[in-house]
C-alpha positions as CSV (number, residue, x, y, z in Angstrom):
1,X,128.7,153.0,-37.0
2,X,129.3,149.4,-36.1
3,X,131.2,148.6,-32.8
4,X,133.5,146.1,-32.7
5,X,135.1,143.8,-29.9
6,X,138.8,142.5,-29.4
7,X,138.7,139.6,-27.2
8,X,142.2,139.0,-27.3
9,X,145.1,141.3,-27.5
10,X,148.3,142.1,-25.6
11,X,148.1,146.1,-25.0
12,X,151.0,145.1,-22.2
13,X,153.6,144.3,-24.5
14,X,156.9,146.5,-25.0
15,X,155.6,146.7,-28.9
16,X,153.5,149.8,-27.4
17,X,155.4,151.6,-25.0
18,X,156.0,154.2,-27.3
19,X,152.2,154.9,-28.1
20,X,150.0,152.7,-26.1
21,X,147.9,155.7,-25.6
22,X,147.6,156.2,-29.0
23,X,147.0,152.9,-30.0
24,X,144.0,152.5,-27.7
25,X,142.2,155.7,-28.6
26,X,142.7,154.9,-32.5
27,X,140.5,151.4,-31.7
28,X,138.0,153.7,-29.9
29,X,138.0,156.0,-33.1
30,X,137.1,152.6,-35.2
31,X,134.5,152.0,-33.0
32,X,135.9,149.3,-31.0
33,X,133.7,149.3,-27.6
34,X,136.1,146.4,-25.8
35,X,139.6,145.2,-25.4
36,X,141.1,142.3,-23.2
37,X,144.9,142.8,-22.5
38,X,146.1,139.6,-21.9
39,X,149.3,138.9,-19.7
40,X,151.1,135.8,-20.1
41,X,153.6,136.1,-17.8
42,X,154.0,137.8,-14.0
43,X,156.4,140.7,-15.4
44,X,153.3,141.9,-17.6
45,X,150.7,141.4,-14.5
46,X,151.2,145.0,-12.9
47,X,151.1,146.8,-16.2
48,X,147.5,145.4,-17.1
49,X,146.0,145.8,-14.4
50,X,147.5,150.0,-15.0
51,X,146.2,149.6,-18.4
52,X,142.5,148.3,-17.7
53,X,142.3,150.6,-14.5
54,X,143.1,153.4,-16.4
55,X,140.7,152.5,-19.3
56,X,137.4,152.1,-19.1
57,X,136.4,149.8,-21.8
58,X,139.8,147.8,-21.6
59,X,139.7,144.5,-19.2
60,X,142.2,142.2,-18.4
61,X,143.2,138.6,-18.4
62,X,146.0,136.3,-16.5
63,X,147.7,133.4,-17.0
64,X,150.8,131.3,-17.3
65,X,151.8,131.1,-21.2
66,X,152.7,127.5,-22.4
67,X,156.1,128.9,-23.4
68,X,156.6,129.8,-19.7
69,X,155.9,126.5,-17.9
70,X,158.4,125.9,-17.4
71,X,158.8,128.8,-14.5
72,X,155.5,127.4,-12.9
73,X,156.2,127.4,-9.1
74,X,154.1,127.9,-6.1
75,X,155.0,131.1,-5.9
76,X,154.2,132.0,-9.5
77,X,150.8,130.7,-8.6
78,X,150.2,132.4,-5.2
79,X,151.2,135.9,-7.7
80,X,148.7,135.0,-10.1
81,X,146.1,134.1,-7.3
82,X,146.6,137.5,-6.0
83,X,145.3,139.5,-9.3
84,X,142.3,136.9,-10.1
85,X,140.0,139.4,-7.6
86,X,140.6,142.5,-9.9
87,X,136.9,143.1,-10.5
88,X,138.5,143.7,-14.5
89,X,140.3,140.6,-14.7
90,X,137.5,139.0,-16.7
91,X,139.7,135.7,-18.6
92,X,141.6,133.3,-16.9
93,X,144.9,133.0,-19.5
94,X,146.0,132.4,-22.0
95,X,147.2,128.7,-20.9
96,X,147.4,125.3,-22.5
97,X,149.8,123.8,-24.7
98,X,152.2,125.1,-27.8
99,X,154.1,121.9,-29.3
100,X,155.2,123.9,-32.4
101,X,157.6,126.2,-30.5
102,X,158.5,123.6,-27.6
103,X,159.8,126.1,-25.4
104,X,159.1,124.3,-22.1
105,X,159.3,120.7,-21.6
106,X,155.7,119.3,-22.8
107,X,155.5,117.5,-19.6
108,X,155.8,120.6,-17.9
109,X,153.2,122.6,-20.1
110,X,150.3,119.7,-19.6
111,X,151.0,120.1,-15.6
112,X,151.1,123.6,-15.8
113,X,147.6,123.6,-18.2
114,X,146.0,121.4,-15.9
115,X,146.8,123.5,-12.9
116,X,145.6,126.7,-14.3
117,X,142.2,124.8,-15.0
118,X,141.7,124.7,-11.2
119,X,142.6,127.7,-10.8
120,X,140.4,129.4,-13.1
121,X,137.4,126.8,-11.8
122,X,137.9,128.2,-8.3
123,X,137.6,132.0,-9.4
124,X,135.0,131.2,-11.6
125,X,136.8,133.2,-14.8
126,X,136.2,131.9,-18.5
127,X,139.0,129.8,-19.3
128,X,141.1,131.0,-22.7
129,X,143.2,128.2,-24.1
130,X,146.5,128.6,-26.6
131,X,146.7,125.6,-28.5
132,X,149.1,125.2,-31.1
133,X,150.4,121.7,-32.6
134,X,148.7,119.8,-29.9
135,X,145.2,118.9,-31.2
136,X,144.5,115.8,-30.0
137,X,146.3,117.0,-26.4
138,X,144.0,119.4,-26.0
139,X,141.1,117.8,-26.5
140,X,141.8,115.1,-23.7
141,X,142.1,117.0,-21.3
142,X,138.7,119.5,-22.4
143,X,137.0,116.2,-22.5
144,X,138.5,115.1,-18.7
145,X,137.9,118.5,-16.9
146,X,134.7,119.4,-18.5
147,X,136.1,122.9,-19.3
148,X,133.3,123.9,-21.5
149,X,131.4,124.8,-18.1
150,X,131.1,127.8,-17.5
151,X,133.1,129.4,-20.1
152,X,135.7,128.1,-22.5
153,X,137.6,130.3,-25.9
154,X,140.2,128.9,-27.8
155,X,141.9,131.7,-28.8
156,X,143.4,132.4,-32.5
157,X,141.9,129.3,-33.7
158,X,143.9,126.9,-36.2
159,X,142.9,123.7,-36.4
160,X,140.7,122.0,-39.0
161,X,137.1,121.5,-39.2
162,X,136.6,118.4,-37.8
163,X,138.5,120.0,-34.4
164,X,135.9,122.8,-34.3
165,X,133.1,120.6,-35.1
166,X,134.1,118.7,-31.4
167,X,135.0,121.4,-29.5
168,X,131.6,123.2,-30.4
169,X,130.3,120.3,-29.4
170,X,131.6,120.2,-26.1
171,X,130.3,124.3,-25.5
172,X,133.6,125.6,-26.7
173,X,133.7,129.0,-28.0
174,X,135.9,129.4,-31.3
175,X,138.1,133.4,-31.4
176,X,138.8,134.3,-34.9
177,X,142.0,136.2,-35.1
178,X,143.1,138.2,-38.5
179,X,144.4,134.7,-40.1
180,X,141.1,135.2,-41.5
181,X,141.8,137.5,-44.0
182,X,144.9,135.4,-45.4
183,X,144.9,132.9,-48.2
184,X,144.4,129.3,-47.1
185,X,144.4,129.1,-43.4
186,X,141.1,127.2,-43.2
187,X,139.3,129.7,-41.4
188,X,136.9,130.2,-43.6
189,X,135.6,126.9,-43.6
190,X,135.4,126.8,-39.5
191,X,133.9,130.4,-40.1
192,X,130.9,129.1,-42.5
193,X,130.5,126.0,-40.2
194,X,130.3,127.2,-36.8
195,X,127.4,129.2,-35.6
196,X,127.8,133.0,-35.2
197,X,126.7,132.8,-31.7
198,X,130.1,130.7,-31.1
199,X,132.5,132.7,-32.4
200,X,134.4,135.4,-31.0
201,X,137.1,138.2,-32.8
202,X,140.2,138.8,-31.9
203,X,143.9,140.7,-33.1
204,X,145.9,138.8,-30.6
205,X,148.4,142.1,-31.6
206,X,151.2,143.3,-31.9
207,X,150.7,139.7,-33.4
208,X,149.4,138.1,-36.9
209,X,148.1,141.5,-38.5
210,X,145.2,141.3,-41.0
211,X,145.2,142.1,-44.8
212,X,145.6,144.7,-46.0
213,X,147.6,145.9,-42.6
214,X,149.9,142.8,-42.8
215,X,153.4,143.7,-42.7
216,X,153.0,146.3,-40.0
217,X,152.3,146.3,-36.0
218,X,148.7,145.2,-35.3
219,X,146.5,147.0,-33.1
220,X,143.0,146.5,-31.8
221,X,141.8,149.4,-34.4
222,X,142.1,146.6,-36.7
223,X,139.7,143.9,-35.4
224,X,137.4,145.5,-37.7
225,X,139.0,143.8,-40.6
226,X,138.8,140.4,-39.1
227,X,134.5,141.4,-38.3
228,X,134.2,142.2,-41.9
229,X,135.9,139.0,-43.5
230,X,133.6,136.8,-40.6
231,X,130.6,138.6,-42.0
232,X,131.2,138.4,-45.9
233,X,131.7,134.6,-45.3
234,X,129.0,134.3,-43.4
235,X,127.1,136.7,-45.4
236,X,125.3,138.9,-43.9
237,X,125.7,142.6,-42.6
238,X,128.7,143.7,-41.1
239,X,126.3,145.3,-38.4
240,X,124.4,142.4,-37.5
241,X,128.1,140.2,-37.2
242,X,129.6,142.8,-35.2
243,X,126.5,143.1,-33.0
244,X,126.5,139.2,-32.3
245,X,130.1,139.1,-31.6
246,X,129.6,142.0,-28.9
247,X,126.8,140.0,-27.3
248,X,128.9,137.2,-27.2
249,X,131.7,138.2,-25.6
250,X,129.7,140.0,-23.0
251,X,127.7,136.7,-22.4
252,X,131.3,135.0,-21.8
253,X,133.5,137.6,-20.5
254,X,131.3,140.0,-18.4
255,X,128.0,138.3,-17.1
256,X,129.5,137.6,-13.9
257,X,131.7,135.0,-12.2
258,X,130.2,132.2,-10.6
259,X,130.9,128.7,-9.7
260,X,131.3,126.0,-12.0
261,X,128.2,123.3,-12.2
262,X,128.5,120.6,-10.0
263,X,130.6,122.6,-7.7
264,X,129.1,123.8,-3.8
């Protein structure tokens, strides 16, 4: 059986009160081996870290969403600083920039992204960015604080080929959410193009649910339908993808936090 990873999902969320349980023992049952619950504002903080304590093969991440810049404070910051330590908080986010939805002042979001950065650079946590309408953005300020050291993920990536081509350039790691398995995103261009290696996969549910499931809830169960599409356009073995992707996500998420180069 193969054993899958989801890098990116949001166990937290009210979506699962009702079955959270449930929901995490059907992903075990398809064979998925690791979860990150990621908590994007200070409400959901205390509930991951119940979630990954009580749940071995679930981990955590923190951040400030872009939509919720516009609450950055001090004290929002010393709250997040005090659940970086949590030896299961492996991810610092998911921060950046979300231009399509506009829901803090884009002023606001860059500051806030920007902060973050430095905050995830002093813990030593890979960085996972939420970029959405804000390409060119984005990539200024990868370029200016050299976030592809140690570890940087765009999560649910949508941007075109010629944005992936860069970013991989500059050591970024590409996650592949179920927007795979639809008609026309694009993906499966980015997909054939980037090196298996680079890539990462993700549900980001109760969000963007993969064909054939789309229309319902998603759930990390269902990361294996995002593994198989990656493989069948790469072509090659759904084994060998799903074993790559696992390596990978250990090598960013759980080999350790350390300092970033250049720092003492």
């Amino acid at each position: 059986m193969s054993m899958f990873v989801d890098s990116h999902c949001h166990l937290e969320l009210e979506e699962y009160d009702e079955d959270r349980e449930a929901v995490i023992d059907r992903a075990y049952g398809a064979g998925v081996t690791r979860m990150i619950t990621v908590g994007t504002e200070v409400r959901y903080f205390p509930r991951v870290v119940e979630i990954i304590e009580a749940h071995p093969q679930v981990y955590g991440a923190l951040g400030i969403h872009p939509h919720n810049a516009k609450d950055y404070s001090p004290e929002i910051e010393e709250t997040v600083k005090g659940f970086l330590n949590h030896p299961k908080v492996v991810g610092y986010g998911e921060i950046g920039l979300d231009f399509y939805r506009d829901h803090s002042p884009r002023a606001l979001q860059v500051e806030a992204f920007r902060r973050q950065i430095e905050l995830a650079r002093v813990a030593g946590l890979p960085v996972i960015i939420h970029s959405r309408n804000a390409r060119q953005e984005t990539l200024e300020i990868v370029k200016e604080t050299h976030l592809q050291v140690p570890r940087t993920v765009v999560h649910c990536y949508s941007y075109d080929l010629a944005t992936a081509k860069k970013l991989l350039d500059m050591g970024i790691y590409l996650s592949i959410p179920g927007t795979v398995t639809y008609p026309d995103t694009g993906l499966t261009k980015i997909v054939r193009h980037a090196p298996l290696d680079r890539l990462l996969s993700e549900t980001d549910a109760p969000f963007l649910t993969p064909v054939p499931k789309r229309g319902k809830r998603n759930e990390p169960a269902f990361v294996k339908l995002v593994v198989e599409r990656i493989a069948s356009i790469k072509e090659k073995p759904v084994d060998e993808v799903a074993s790559v992707l696992t390596d990978t996500f250990e090598t960013v998420f759980l080999s350790g936090r350390g300092k970033v180069e250049g720092e003492r």
